[in-house]
N, C-alpha and C positions, 0 to 999 in steps of 0.2 A: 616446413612451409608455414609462413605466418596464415592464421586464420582469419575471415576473412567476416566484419559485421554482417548480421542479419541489413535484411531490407527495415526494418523497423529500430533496428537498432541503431542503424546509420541516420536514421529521420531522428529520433532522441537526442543525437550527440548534435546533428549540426540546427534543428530546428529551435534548442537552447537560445533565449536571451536576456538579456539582461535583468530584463520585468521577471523570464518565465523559466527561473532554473530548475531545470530535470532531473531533480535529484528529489529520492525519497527516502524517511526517516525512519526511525521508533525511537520511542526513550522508555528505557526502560528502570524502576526504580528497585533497590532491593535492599534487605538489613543486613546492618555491616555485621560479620561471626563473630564470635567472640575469639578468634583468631587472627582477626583483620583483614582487610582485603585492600591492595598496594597497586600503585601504577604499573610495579614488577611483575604482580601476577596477573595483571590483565594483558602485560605483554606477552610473556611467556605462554597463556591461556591459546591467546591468538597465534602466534607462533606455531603450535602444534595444528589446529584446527584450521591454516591456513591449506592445508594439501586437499581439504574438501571444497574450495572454493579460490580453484588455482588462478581464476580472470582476476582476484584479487593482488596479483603480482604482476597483471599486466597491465599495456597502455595502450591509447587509441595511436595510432601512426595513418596520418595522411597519405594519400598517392597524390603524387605530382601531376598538375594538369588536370584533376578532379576526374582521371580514365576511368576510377572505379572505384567503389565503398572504401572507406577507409579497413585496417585490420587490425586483430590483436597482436603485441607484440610483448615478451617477455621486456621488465624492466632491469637493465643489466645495473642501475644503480639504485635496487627497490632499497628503501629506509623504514623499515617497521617506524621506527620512535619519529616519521613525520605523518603517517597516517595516524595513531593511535593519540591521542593530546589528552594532556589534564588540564582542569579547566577546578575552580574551587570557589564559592558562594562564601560570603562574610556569614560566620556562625552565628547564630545557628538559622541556616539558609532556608527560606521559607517555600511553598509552592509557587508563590508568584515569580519570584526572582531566578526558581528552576525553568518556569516557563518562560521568562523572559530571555533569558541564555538560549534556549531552544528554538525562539522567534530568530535573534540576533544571529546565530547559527545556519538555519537554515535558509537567510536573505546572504549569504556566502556564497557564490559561485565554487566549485570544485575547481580545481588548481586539473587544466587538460594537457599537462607535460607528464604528469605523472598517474598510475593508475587513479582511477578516479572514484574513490571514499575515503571516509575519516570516520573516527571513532573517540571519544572524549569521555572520559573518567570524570564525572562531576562529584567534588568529596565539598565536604561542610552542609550538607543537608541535616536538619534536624531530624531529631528522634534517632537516632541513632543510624542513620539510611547516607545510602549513595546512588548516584543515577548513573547509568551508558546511554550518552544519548550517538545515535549511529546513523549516517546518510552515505548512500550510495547512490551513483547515478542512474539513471531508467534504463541508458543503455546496455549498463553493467550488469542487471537483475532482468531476466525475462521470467520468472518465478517456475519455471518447469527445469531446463538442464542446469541454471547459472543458476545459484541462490543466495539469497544476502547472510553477509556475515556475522547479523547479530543472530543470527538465528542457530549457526553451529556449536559455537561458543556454551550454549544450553546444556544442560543435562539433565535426567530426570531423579538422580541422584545425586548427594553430597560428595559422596567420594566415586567419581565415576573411573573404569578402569583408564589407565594412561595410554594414550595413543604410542603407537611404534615412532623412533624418530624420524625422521626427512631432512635426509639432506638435498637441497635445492639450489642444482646451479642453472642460471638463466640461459637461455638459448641464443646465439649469436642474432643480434637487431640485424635485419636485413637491409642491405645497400637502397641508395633511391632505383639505380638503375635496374634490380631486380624487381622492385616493386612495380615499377614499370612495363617490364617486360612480362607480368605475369596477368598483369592489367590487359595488354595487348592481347594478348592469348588467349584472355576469357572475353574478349571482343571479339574473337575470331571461333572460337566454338560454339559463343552463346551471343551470333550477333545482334539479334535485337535488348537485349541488355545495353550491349557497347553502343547502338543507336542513341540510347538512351539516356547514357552517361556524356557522350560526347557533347550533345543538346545542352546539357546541365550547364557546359565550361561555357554556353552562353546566357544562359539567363539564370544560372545558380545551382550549384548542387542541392542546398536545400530542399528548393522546391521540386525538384524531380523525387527528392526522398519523400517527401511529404503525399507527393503525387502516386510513389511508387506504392507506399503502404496499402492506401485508399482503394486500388487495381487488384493489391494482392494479398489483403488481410483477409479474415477468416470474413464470412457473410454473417453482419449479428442478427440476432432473430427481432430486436429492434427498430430495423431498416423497414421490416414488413410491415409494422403496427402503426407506424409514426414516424411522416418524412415532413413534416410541417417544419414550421421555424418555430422556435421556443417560445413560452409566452414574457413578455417585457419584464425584466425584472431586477430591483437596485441588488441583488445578486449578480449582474452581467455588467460590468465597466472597465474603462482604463485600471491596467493594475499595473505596481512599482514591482520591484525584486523584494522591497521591504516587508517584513511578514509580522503578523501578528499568533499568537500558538495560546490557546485555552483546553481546558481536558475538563470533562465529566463521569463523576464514577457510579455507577447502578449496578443493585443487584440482581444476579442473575434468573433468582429463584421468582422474581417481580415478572419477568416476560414469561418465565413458563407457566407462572396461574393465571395471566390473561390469555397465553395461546391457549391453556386446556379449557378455558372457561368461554372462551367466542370460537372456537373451533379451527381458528386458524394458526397460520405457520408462526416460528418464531419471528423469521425475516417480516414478516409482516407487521407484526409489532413494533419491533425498531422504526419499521418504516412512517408506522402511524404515531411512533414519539417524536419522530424526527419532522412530521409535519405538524402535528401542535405547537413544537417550538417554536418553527419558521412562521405559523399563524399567527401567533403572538409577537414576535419580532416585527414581524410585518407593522402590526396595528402597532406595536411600540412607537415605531417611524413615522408614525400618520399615513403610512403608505393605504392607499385605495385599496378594500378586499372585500369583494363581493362575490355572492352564493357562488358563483363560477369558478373564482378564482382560485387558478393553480401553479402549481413550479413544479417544473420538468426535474426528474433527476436521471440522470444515469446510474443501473445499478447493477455493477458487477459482483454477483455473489457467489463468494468459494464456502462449498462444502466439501466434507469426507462422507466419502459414504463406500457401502460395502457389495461385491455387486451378487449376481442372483449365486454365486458358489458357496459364496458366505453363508448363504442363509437370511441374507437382509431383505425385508419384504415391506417393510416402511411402516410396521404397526407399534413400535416404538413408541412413546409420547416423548423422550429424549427430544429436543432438539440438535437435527442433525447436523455432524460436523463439532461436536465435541466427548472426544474419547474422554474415557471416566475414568481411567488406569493405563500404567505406562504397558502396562500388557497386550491392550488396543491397540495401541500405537504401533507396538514395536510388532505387530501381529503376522496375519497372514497377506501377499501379497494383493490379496484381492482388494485392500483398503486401499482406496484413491482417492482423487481431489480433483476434482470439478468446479468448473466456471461458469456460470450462466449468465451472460450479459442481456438487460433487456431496457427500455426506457418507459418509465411510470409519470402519470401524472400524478400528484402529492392534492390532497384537496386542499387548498387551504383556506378557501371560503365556507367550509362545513363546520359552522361551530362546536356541534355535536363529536365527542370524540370517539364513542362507539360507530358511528356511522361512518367518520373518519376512516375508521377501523375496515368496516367494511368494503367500502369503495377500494380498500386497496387490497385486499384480498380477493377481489373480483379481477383486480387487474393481475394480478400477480399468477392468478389460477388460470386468466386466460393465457396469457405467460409460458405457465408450465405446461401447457396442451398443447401450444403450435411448437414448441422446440426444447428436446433435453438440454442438459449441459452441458459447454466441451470437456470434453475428458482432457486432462493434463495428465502429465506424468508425476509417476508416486515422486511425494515429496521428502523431506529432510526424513531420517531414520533412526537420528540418533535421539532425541527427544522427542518428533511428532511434532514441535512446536514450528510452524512457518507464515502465521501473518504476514509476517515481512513480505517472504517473498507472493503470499496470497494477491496482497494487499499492489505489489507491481504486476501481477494479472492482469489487477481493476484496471491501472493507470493504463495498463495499453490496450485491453478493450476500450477503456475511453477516445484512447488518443485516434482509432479505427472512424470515430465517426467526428462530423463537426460539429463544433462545439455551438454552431447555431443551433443545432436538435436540441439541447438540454443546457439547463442553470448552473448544475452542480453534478456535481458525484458523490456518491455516496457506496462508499468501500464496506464489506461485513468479512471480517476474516478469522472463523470460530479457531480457537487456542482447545489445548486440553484442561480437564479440570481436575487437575491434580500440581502441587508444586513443583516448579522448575528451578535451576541453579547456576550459578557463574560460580566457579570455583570455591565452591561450599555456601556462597550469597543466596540466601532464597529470592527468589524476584518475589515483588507484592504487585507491583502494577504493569503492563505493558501500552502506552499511546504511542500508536500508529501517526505519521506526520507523511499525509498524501500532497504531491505535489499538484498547484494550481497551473491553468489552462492560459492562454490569452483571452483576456477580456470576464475572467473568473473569479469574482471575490473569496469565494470559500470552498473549499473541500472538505468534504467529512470522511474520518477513517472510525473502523469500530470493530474492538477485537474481545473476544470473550475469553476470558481465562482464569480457572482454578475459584468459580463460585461467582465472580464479575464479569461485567462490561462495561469496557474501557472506550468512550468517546476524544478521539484525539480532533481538532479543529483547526486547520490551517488556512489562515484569513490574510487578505494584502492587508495592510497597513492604515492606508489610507482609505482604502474604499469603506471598507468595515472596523472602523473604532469600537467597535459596540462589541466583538466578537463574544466579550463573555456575558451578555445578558443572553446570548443563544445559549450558552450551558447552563448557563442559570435556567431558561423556559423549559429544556430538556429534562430536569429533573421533576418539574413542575406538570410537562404533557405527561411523562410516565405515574405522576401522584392520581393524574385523572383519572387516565385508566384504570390503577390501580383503584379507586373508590369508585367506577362504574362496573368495574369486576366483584367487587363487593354488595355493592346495592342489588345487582342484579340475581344474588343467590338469595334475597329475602324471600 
C-alpha cells in the first residue's frame, strides 16, 4: 500500500509556487585526492547510500478529485544519471561564479513527475577543489525519519567500509481507481478528515493543507511570548523565484571566547553577529533605525545533546551540539537532537555590541525557562553529520507559524568537529541554502563544522541586490565583539 504524505508535507508540495520553491539546499565544497574524484564515483557513491534514504526513489502521485493527501509511490522508471548532474565552472572557477551557479540552481523549480531532488558535481573550481551542491524538496526531508541525501553520502573516514549490495526493484505504481478507493475508505473511518478534504475540491486543496498544519502542528513556545505582527521591515516584500546565494566563513574558536567571556550561550552570539550585520545593513540603506528598532527572527535551533544516562549535566564550556570525535557521534544511544523553536527580537537600534549581546541572551534565557526542546529522533549514524536534514526542522517549524510574526529565519545546525568525506574528498566547507517564505527577502542558514562556521544566505534577487554587503557586515559584527571581548579583560 502506497504511503500516504504527512499533513505537512502535503502543505510543502502543494503550497510551492513559482516565487516560493520549497526546496532546500547545501553546497558543499571539498579537495579533489590525489586519486581523483569522477562524475562515476559520485554515482556509484550514491548508488549504494540510496537504501538509507529510500523516498529518494520515490514520487509524489495525486488522488483524483483532491479525496485525499497526495502519496509516495515507487518510481518504476527511477534514472540515477537524471537526478545526479555535472555542471563545470571556466578554470580556474572562482567563489563567485560557484555562488552564482548555486543562486541560478536553486531559482529552479524541481521537476514534480519525478522523485523530487538533484545533485550536481560542480568540477573547475580552483585550488584544486570541487563542490556537491544538493536540493531536496521540504516535502521530501522532514529531518527526523526522511533524511537528505547529502548527508549519507559522508563518512567520517577515507576508506569507509563498503555497504552490502541492494538490489532494488520498484513496487507496482497503483491504479487511479485504487487510489480512490483507498481515499474513500479513510473518509469513512476518519470522517472528519474526509469532511475536510471534500471542502478542499471547492475552495483548493492547498489551502486546507495550509489550514490543516496550523490545527495540527506541534504548539511552538513562540506563540506564547509573541502574537503581535512583525515589526515593518525592507526584509518583508514581493519576492520572485530568482535568487541570489552569498556564504561567509568564521571561526569557530572567535564564538567560544566571546561565549566564555560574557557568559553566554554560543547560539547567542551568532545571534548577536547576526544583528550587528542587519544593523549596519539597515543604516547602509538609509533605512530609519532608532534606540527601539528591531527585526523579528524565527529561530529554530538544533542541538545534540546527551541526556541524564550519559552523564551530561551542561557543565561543559563546549558548545553544545558539536561532537569532537567520530566516537561521540557513533556513541551511545542516549545522544539525540533537539529542536527548539522560539521568536526573538534582534536589537538592532542598540549601537553597543556588548549590550546587543545582552538583550538577547535575556531573551533567549527567558526562552529556555518557559519550554525545553522538542526531542526528535536520533539522527544520521553513519557520520553524525546532519545539518541538512537539521536545517529542514527550522524550515517547518518556521512554516507552523505566519510569517506575519517574523522577518526572517535564521537556521543554526551544529556539524561535528572533526573531518568528513565523499569518497576519499575531505569536505572543507558546508553552506546550508534555506528556502524563503512568501513575501521574505532572506534567510539565513548556519552550520558549524570541523573548527568553522559556515554562513549560508539565500536572498530573492530582486528584493535584496545587496545580499553580500550582509556577509560582508557579518564578519565585521563578529571583529566587534571580538575587540569588546578583548578590551574587556584589560
Amino acid at each position: 500500500m502506497a504511503t500516504r504524505l504527512t499533513t505537512q508535507d502535503a502543505s510543502f508540495y502543494f503550497l510551492e509556487a513559482s516565487s516560493t520553491p520549497m526546496h532546500l539546499g547545501s553546497l558543499a565544497v571539498f579537495r579533489t585526492p590525489r586519486s581523483g574524484f569522477s562524475y562515476e564515483n559520485l554515482l556509484s557513491l550514491v548508488e549504494q547510500r540510496l537504501i538509507l534514504v529510500p523516498r529518494y526513489r520515490q514520487k509524489v502521485r495525486e488522488v483524483a478529485f483532491g479525496f485525499a493527501r497526495p502519496v509516495w509511490v515507487d518510481d518504476p522508471d527511477f534514472d540515477i544519471t537524471y537526478h545526479i548532474r555535472r555542471s563545470a565552472l571556466p578554470k580556474p572557477g572562482s567563489e563567485d561564479q560557484l555562488h552564482d551557479l548555486v543562486a541560478r540552481l536553486t531559482s529552479r523549480p524541481l521537476d514534480r513527475t519525478r522523485p523530487l531532488w538533484e545533485m550536481y558535481l560542480v568540477e573547475g573550481l580552483s585550488k584544486n577543489r570541487f563542490a556537491i551542491f544538493t536540493k531536496s524538496h521540504s516535502a521530501l526531508v522532514d529531518g527526523e525519519k526522511a533524511l537528505e541525501i547529502g548527508q549519507v553520502i559522508l563518512d567520517a573516514s577515507k576508506n569507509p567500509p563498503a555497504m552490502a549490495e541492494e538490489l532494488w526493484m520498484p513496487a507496482s505504481e497503483p491504479k487511479e481507481s485504487a487510489l480512490v478507493l483507498d481515499a474513500i475508505t479513510e473518509m469513512i473511518v476518519r470522517p472528519s478528515e474526509g469532511v475536510e478534504m471534500i471542502r478542499g475540491v471547492a475552495r483548493g486543496v492547498a489551502e486546507v493543507a495550509s489550514g490543516a498544519v496550523q490545527a495540527t502542528g506541534k504548539v511552538l513556545s513562540a506563540v506564547r511570548t509573541a502574537a503581535q505582527v512583525a515589526p515593518s521591515s525592507p526584509l518583508n516584500a514581493p519576492i520572485s523565484r530568482n535568487r541570489r546565494f552569498a556564504v561567509a566563513k568564521t571561526e569557530l574558536s572567535d564564538y567560544r571566547k566571546i561565549h566564555t567571556r560574557f557568559g553566554c550561550s554560543i547560539n547567542d552570539v551568532v545571534l548577536a553577529v547576526v544583528t550587528g550585520a542587519l544593523r549596519n545593513w539597515l543604516l547602509s540603506r538609509g533605512e530609519p533605525v532608532t534606540a527601539s528598532s528591531t527585526v523579528r527572527a524565527m529561530v529554530p535551533m538544533s542541538v545534540y545533546v546527551s541526556d541524564v544516562r550519559a552523564g551530561y549535566d551542561g557543565s561543559t564550556d563546549r558548545p553544545v551540539g558539536e561532537p569532537d570525535s567520530p566516537d561521540e557521534v557513533h556513541g551511545p544511544e542516549s545522544q539525540r537532537s533537539e529542536v527548539s523553536s522560539f521568536l526573538v527580537d534582534l536589537p538592532v537600534g542598540e549601537p553597543n555590541a556588548v549590550v546587543r549581546l545582552s538583550h538577547i541572551a535575556h531573551a533567549t534565557e527567558a526562552h529556555e525557562k518557559q519550554s525545553p526542546g522538542v526531542t526528535a529522533h536520533t539522527l544520521m549514524r553513519i557520520s553524525g553529520f546532519a545539518p541538512a536534514s537539521l536545517h529542514a526542522m527550522g524550515a517547518r517549524a518556521g512554516s507552523r507559524l505566519s510569517q506575519r510574526l517574523f522577518n526572517l529565519i535564521i537556521t543554526n545546525a551544529p556539524g561535528p568537529q572533526f573531518p568528513l568525506y565523499v569518497g576519499g574528498a575531505r569536505m572543507l566547507e558546508m553552506f546550508p541554502v534555506s528556502p524563503l517564505f512568501e513575501n521574505q527577502a532572506l534567510s539565513i542558514g548556519l552550520t558549524s563544522y570541523d573548527g568553522n562556521v559556515f554562513f549560508g544566505l539565500n536572498a530573492d534577487r530582486g528584493a535584496m541586490p545587496d545580499v553580500d554587503v550582509v556577509t560582508a557586515l557579518l564578519l565585521e559584527s563578529l571583529e566587534e565583539l571580538i575587540d569588546a571581548s578583548n578590551e574587556s579583560r584589560v
